[in-house]
N, CA, C and O atoms as CSV, one atom per row, in Angstrom:
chain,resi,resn,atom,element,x,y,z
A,1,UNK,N,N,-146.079,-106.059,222.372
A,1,UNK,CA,C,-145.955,-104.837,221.629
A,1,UNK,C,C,-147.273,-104.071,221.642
A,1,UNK,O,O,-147.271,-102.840,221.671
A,2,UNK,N,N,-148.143,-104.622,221.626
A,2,UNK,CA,C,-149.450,-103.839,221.524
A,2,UNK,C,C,-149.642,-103.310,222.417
A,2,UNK,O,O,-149.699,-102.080,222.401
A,3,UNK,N,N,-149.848,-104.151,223.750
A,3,UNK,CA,C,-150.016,-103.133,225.366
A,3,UNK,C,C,-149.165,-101.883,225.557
A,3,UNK,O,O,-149.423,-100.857,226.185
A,4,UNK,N,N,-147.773,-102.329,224.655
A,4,UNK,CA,C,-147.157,-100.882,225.042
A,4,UNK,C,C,-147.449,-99.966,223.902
A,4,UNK,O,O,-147.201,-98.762,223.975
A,5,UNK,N,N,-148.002,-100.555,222.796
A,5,UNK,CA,C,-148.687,-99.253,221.835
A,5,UNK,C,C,-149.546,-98.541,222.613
A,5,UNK,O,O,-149.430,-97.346,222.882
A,6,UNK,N,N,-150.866,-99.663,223.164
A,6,UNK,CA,C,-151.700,-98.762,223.599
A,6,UNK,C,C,-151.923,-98.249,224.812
A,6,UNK,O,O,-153.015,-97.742,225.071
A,7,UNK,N,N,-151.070,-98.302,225.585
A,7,UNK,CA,C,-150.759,-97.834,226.669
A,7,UNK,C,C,-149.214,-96.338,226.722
A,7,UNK,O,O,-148.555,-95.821,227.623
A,8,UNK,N,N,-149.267,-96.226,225.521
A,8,UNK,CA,C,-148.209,-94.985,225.461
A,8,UNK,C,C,-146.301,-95.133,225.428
A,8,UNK,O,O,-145.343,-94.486,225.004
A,9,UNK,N,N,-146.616,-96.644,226.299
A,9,UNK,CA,C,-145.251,-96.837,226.594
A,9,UNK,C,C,-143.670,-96.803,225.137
A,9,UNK,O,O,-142.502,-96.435,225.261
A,10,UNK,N,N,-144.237,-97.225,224.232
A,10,UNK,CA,C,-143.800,-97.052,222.689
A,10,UNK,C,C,-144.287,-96.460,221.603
A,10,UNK,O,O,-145.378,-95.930,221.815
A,11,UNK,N,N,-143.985,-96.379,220.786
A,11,UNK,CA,C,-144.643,-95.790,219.475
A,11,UNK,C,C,-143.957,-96.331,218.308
A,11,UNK,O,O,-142.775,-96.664,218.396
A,12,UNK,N,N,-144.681,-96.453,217.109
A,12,UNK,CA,C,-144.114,-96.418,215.657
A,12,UNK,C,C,-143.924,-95.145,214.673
A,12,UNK,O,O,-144.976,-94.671,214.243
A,13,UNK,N,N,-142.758,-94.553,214.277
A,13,UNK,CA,C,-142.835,-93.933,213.627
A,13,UNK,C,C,-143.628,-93.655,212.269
A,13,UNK,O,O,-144.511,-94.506,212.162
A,14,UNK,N,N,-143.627,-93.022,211.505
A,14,UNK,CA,C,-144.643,-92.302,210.275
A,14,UNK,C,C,-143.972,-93.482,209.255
A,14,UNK,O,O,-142.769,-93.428,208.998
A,15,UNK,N,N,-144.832,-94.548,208.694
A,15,UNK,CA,C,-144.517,-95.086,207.698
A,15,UNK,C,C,-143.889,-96.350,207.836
A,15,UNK,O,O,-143.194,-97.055,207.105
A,16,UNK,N,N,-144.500,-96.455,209.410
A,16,UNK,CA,C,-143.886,-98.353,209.814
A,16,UNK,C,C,-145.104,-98.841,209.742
A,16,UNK,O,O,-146.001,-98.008,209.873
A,17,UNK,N,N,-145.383,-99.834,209.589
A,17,UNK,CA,C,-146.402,-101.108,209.426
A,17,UNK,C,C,-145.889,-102.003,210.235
A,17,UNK,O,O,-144.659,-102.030,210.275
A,18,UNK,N,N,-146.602,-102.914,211.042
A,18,UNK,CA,C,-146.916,-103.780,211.629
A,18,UNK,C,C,-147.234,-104.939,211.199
A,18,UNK,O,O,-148.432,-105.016,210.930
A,19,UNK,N,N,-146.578,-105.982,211.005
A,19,UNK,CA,C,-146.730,-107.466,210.040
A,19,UNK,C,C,-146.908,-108.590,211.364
A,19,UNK,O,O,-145.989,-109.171,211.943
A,20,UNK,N,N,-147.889,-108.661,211.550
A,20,UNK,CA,C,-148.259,-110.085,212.540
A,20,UNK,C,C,-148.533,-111.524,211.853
A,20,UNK,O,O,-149.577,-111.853,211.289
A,21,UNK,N,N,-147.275,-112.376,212.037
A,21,UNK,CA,C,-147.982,-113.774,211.631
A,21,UNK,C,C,-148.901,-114.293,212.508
A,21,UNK,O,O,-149.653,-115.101,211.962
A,22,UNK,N,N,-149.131,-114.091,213.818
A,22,UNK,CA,C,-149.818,-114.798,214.691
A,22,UNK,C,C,-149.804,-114.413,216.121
A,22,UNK,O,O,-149.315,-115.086,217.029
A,23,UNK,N,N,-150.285,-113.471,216.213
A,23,UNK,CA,C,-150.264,-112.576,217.593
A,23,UNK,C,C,-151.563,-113.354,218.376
A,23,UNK,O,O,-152.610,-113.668,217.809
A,24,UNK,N,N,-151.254,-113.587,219.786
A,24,UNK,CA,C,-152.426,-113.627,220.533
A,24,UNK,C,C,-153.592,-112.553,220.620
A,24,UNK,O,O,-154.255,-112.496,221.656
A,25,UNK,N,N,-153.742,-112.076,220.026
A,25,UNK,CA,C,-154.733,-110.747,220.300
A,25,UNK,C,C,-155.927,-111.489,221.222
A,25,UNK,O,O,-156.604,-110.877,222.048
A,26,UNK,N,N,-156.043,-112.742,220.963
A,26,UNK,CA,C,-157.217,-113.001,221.794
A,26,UNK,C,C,-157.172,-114.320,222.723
A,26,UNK,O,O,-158.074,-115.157,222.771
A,27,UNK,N,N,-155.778,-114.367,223.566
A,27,UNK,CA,C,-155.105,-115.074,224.694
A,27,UNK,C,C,-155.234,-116.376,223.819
A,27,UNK,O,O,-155.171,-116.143,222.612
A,28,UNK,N,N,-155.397,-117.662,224.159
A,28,UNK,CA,C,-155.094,-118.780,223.967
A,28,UNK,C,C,-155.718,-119.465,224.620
A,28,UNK,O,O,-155.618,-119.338,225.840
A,29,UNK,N,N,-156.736,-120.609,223.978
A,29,UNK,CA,C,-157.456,-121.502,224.313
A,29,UNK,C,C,-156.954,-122.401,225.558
A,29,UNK,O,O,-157.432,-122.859,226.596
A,30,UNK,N,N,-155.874,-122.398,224.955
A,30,UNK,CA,C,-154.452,-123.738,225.931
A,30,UNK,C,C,-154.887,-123.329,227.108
A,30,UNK,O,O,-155.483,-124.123,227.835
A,31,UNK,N,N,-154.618,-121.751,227.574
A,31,UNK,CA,C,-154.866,-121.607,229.186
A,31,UNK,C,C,-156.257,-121.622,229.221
A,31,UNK,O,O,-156.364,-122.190,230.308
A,32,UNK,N,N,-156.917,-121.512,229.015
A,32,UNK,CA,C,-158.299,-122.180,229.571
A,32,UNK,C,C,-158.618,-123.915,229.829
A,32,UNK,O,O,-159.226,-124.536,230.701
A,33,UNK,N,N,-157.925,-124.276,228.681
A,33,UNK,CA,C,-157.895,-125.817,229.206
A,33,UNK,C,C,-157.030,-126.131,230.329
A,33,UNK,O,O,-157.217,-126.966,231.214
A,34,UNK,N,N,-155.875,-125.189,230.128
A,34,UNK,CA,C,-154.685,-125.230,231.269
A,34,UNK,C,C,-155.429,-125.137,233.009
A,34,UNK,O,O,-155.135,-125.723,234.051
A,35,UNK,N,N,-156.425,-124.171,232.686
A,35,UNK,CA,C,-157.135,-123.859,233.948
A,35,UNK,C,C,-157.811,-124.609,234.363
A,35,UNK,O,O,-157.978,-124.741,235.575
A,36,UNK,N,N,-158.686,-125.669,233.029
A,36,UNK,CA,C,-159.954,-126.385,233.598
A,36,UNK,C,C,-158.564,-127.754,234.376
A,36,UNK,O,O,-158.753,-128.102,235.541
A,37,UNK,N,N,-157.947,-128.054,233.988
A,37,UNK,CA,C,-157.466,-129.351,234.191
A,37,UNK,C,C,-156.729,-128.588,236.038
A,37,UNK,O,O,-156.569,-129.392,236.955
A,38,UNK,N,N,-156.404,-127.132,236.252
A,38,UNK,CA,C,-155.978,-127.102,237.825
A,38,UNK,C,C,-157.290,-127.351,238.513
A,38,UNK,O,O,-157.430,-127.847,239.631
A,39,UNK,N,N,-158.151,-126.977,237.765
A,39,UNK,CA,C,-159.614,-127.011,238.317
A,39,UNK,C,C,-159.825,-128.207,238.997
A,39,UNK,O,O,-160.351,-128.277,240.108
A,40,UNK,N,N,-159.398,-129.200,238.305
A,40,UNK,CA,C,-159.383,-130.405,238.727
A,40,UNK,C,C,-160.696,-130.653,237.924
A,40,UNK,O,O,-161.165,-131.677,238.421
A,41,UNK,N,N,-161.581,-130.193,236.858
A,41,UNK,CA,C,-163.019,-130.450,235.790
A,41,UNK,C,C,-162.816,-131.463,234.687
A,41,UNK,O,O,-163.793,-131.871,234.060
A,42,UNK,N,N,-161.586,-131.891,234.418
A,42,UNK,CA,C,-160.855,-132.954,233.107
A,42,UNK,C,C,-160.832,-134.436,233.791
A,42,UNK,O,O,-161.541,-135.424,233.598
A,43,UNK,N,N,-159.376,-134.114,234.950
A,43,UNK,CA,C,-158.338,-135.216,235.056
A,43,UNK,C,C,-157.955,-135.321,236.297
A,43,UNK,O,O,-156.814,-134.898,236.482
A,44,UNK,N,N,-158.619,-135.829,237.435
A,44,UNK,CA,C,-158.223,-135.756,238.598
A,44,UNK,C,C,-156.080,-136.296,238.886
A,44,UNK,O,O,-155.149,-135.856,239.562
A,45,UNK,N,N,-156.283,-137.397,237.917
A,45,UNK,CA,C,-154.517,-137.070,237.558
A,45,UNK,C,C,-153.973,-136.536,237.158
A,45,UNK,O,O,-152.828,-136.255,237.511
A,46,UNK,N,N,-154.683,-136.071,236.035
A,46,UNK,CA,C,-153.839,-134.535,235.369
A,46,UNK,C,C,-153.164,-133.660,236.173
A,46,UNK,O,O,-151.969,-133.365,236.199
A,47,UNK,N,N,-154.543,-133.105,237.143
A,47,UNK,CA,C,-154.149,-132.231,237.989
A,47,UNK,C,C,-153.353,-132.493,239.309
A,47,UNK,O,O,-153.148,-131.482,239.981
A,48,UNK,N,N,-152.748,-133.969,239.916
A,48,UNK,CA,C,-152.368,-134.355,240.586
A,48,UNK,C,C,-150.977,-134.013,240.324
A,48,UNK,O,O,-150.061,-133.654,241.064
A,49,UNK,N,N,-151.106,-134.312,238.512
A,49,UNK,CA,C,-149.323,-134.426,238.284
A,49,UNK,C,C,-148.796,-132.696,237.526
A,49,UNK,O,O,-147.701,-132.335,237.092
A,50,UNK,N,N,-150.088,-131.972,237.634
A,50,UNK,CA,C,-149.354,-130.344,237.191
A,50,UNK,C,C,-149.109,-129.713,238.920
A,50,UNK,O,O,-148.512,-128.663,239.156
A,51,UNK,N,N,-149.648,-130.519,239.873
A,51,UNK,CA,C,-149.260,-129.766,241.139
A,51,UNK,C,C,-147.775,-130.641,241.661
A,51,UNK,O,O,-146.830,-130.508,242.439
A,52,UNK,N,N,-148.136,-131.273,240.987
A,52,UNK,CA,C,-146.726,-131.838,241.581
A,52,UNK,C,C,-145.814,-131.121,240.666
A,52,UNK,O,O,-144.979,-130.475,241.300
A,53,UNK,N,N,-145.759,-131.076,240.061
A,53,UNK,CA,C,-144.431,-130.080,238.860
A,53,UNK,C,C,-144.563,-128.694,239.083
A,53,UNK,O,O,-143.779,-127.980,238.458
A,54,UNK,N,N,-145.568,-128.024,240.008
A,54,UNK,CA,C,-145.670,-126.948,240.414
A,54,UNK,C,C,-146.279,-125.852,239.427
A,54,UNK,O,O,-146.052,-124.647,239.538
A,55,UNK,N,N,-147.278,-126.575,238.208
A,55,UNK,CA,C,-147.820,-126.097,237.601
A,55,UNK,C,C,-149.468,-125.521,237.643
A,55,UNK,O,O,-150.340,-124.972,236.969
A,56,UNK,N,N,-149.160,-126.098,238.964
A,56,UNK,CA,C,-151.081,-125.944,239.455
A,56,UNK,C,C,-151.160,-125.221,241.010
A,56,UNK,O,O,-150.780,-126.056,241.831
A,57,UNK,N,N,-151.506,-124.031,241.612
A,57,UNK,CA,C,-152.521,-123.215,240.534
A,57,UNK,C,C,-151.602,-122.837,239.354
A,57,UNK,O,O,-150.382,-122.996,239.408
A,58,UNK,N,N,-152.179,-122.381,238.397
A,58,UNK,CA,C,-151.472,-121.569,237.734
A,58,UNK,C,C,-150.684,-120.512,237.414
A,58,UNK,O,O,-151.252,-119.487,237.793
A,59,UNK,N,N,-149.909,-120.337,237.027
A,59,UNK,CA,C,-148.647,-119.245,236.680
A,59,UNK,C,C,-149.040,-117.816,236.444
A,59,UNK,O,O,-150.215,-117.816,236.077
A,60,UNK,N,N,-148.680,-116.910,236.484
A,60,UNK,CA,C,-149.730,-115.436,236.347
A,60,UNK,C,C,-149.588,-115.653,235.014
A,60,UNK,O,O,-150.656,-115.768,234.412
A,61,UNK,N,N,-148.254,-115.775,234.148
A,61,UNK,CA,C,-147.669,-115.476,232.915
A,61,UNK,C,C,-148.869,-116.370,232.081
A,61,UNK,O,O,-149.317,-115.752,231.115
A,62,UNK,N,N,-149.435,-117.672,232.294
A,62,UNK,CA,C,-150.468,-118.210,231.733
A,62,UNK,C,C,-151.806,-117.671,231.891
A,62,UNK,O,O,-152.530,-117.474,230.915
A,63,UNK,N,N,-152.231,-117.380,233.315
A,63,UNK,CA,C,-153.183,-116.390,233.543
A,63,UNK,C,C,-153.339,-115.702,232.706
A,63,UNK,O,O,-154.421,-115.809,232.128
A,64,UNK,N,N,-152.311,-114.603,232.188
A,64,UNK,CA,C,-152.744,-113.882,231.735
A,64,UNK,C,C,-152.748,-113.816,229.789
A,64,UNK,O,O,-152.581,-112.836,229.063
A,65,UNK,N,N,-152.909,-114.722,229.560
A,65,UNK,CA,C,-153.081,-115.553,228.300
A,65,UNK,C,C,-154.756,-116.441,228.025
A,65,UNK,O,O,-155.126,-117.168,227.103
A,66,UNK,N,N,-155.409,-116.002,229.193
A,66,UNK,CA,C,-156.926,-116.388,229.085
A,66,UNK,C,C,-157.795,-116.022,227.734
A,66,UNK,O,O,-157.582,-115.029,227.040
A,67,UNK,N,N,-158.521,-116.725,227.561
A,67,UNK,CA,C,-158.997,-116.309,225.961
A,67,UNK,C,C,-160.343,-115.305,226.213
A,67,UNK,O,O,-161.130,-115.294,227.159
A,68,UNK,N,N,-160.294,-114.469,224.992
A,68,UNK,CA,C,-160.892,-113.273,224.958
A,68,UNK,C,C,-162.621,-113.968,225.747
A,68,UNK,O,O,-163.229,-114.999,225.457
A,69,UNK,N,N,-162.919,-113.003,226.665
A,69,UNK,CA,C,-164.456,-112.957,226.935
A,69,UNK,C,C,-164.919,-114.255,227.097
A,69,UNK,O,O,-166.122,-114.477,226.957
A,70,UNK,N,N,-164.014,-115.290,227.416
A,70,UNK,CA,C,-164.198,-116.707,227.963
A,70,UNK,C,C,-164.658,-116.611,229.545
A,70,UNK,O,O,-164.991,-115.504,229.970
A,71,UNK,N,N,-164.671,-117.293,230.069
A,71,UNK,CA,C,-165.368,-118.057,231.613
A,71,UNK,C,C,-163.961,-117.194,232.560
A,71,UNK,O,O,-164.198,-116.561,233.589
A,72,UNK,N,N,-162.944,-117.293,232.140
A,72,UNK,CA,C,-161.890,-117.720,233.176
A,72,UNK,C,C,-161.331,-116.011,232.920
A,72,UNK,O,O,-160.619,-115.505,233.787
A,73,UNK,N,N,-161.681,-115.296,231.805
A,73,UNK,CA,C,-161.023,-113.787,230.986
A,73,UNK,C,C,-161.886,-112.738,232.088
A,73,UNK,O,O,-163.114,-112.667,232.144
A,74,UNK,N,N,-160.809,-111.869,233.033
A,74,UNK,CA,C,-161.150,-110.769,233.442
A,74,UNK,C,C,-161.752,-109.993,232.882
A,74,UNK,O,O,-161.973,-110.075,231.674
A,75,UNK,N,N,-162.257,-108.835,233.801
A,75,UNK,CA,C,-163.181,-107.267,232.818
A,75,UNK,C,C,-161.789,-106.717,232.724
A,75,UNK,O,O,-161.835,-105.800,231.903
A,76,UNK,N,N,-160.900,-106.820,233.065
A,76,UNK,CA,C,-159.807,-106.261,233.499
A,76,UNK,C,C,-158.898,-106.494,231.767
A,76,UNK,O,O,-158.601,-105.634,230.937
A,77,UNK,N,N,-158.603,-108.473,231.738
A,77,UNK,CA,C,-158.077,-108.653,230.708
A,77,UNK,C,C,-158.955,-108.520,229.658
A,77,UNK,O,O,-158.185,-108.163,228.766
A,78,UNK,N,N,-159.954,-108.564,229.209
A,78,UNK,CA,C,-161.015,-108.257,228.163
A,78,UNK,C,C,-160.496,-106.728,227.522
A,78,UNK,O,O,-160.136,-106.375,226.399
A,79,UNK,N,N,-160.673,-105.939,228.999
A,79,UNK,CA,C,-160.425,-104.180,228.414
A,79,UNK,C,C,-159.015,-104.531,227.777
A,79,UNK,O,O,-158.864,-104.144,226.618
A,80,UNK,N,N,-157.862,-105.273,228.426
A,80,UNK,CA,C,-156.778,-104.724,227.936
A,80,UNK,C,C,-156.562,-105.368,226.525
A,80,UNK,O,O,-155.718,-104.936,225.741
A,81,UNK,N,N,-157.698,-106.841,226.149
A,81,UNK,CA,C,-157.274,-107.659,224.346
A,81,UNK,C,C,-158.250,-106.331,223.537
A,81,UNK,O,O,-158.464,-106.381,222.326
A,82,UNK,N,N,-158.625,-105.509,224.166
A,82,UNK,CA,C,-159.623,-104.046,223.146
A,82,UNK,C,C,-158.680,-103.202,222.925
A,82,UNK,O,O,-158.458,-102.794,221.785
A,83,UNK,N,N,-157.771,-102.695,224.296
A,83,UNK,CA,C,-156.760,-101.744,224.021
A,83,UNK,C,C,-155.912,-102.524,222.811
A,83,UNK,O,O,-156.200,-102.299,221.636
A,84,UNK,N,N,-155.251,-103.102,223.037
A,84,UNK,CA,C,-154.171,-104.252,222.016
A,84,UNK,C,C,-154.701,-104.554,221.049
A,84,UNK,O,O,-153.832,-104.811,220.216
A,85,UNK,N,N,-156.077,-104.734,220.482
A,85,UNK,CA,C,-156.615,-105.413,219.603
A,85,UNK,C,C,-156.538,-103.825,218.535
A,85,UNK,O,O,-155.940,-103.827,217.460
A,86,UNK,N,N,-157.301,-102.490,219.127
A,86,UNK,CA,C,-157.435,-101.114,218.717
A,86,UNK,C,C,-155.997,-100.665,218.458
A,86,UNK,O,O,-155.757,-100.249,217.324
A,87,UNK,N,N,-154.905,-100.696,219.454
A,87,UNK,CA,C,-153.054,-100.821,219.019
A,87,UNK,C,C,-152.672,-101.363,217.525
A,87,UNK,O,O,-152.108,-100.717,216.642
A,88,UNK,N,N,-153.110,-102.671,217.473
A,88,UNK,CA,C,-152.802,-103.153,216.146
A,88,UNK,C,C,-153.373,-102.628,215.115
A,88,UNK,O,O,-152.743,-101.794,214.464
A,89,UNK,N,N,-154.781,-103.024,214.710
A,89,UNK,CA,C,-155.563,-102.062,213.797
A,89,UNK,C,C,-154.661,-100.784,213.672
A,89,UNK,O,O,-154.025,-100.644,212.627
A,90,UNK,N,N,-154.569,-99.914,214.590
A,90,UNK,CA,C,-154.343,-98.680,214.093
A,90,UNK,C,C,-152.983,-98.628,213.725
A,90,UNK,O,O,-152.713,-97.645,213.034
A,91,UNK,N,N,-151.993,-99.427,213.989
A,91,UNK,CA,C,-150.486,-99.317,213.019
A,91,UNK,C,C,-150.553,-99.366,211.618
A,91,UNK,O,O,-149.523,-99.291,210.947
């Protein structure tokens, strides 16, 4: 919801509020560990048995769940948890 706030694609009308129990605003730790372990940096079995389940490399949909301004977080995804992060605030 936020990317398409702040990207134009939707809007809220005059007098809606926005109630988040728990929004990623700032991706998820998980895929960074998710990443170190394709890395093969954890669990040389770990990563034996996420390529075998076809979980290694990783999925874009997890990709793009990297945590804010971490090691593994694009300039790309960084700009877009500012757009989304500035989306929410302003509802």
């Amino acid at each position: 919801m936020s990317m398409a706030l702040a990207t134009g694609k939707c809007s809220f009308r005059e007098g809606v509020s926005w109630v988040a129990l728990s929004s990623p605003m700032m991706g998820s730790m998980a895929s960074d560990y998710f990443q170190d372990f394709c890395n093969d940096e954890i669990s040389a079995f770990a990563t034996d048995l996420l390529e075998f389940f076809g979980q290694c490399p990783m999925p874009v949909s997890r990709q793009s769940l990297m945590y804010y301004k971490e090691k593994y977080a694009s300039k790309e995804l960084n700009a877009a948890y500012n757009l989304a992060q500035e989306a929410y605030r302003g509802s």
